[in-house]
C-alpha atoms as one frame of an Amber mdcrd trajectory, in Angstrom:
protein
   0.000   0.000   0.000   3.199   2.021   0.622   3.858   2.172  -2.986   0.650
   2.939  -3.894   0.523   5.774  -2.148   4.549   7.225  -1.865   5.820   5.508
  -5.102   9.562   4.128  -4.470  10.147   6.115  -1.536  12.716   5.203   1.241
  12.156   4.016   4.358  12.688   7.359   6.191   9.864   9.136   4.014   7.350
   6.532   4.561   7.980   6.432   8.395   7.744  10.459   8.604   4.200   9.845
   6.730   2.729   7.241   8.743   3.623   9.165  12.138   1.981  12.143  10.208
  -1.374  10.386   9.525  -1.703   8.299  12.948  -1.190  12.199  14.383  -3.706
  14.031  12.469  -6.013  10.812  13.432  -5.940  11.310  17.046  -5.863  14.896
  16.821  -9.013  14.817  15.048 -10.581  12.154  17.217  -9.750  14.190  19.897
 -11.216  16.980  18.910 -14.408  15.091  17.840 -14.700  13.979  21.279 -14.607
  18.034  22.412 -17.345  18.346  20.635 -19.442  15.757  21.438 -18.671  15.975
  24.996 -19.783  19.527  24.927 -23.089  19.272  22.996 -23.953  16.714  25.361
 -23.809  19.377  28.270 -21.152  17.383  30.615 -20.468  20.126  32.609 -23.860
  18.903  34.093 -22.265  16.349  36.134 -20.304  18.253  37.773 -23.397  21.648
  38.011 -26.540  20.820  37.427 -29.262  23.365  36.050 -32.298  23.775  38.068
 -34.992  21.812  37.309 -37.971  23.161  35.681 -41.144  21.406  38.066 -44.267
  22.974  39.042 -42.575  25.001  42.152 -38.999  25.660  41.959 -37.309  27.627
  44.423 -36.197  29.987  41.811 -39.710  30.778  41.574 -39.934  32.299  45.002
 -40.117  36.043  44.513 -41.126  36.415  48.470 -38.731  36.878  50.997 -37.847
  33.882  52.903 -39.007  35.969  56.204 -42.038  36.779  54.900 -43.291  33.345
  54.170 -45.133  31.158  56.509 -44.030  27.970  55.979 -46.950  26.301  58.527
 -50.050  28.141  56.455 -47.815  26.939  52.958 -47.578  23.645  54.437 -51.226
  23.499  55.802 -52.790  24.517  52.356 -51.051  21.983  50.673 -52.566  18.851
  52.828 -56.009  20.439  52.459 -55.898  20.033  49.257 -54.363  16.523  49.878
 -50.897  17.309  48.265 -48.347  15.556  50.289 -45.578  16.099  48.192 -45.741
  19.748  48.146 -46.005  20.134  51.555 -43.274  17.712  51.584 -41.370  20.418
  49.422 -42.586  23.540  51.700 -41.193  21.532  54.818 -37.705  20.843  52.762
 -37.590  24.905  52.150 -38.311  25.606  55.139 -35.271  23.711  56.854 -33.107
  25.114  53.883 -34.637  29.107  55.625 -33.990  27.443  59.297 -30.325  26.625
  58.101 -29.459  29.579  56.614 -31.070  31.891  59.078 -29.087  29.680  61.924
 -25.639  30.995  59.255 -25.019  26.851  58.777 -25.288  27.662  54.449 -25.988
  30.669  52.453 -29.219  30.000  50.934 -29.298  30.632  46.965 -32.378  29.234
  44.994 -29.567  27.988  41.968 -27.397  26.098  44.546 -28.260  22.171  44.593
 -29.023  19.737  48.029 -24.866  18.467  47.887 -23.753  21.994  47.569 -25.433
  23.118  50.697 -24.081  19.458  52.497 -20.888  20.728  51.648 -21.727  24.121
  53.189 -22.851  22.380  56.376 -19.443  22.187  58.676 -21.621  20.722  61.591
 -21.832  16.541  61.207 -24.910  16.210  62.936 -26.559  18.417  61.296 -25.255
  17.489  58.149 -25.923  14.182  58.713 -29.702  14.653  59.538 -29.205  17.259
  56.425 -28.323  14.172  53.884 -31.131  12.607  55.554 -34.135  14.943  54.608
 -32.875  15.512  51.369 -32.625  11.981  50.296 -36.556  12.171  51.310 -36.827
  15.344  49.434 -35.477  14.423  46.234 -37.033  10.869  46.549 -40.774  12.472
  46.845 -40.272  15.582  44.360 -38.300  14.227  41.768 -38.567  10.697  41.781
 -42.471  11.416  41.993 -43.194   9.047  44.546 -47.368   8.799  45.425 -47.376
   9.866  48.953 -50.091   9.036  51.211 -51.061  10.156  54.446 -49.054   7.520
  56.441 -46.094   8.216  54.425 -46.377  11.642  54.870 -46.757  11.527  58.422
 -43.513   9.449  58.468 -41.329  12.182  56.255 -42.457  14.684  57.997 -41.105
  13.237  61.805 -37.862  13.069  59.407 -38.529  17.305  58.961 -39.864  18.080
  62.512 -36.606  15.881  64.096 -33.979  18.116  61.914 -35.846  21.432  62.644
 -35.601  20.291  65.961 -31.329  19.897  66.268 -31.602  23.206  64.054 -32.729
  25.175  66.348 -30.458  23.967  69.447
């Protein structure tokens, strides 16, 4: 194939042009993999965008003072809707932490950049705890009932609890 394509080169030559092709190869393959790894948005793994869901906490144009949590929770099992009060009881230990200076609340952050935030084990601990309930209900869309709601929300009342201590 050598002669094909160089003719009655030497040795040398030939060499020079292999190294030359098996270079621009895995330059290009390299660079193919830039760009695929960047239309596929990998930087997500290590930030992730909010997540656009019927309440986000983006959404909250209130001040955190302002809101009561108890009446927010309370409306939401009128109207039978465990998971958002499940949601108003997970903001409202996000307001108790940041109001007690254990994270800086920001409605972009995510649940493991506030753990990190959280210097306190126990709390952090208890922290990894309710959020693992949090995300379980809100974004895994589990069907919460009454019993399961009372459950969770020991899990809540418990953390608020060592929060305020």
């Amino acid at each position: 194939m050598s002669k094909f394509l160089f003719g009655k080169a030497n040795y040398e030559s030939v060499a020079g042009a292999r190294k030359l092709i098996i270079w621009l190869v895995v330059i290009v393959a390299v660079i193919t993999v830039i760009i695929l790894l960047t239309k596929t948005n990998l930087i997500g793994l290590v930030k992730s965008k909010g997540k656009n869901t019927a309440f986000s906490f983006s959404d909250i144009t209130e001040d955190l003072e302002t809101i009561n949590f108890e009446q927010r929770i309370a409306d939401a099992l009128k109207d039978d809707n465990f998971r958002l009060a499940i949601r108003w009881h997970y903001l409202k230990i996000l307001f108790l932490l940041d109001k007690n200076k254990h994270i800086n609340f920001a409605p972009y952050k995510t649940n493991f950049d506030y753990a990190y935030e959280i210097k306190n084990s126990t709390i952090k601990s208890k922290f990894n705890s309710a959020s693992k309930i949090y995300e379980f209900v809100w974004y895994g869309k589990f069907d919460l009932d009454k019993n399961k709601y009372e459950t969770s929300k020991k899990e809540f009342k418990d953390f608020e609890a060592i929060i305020h201590v």
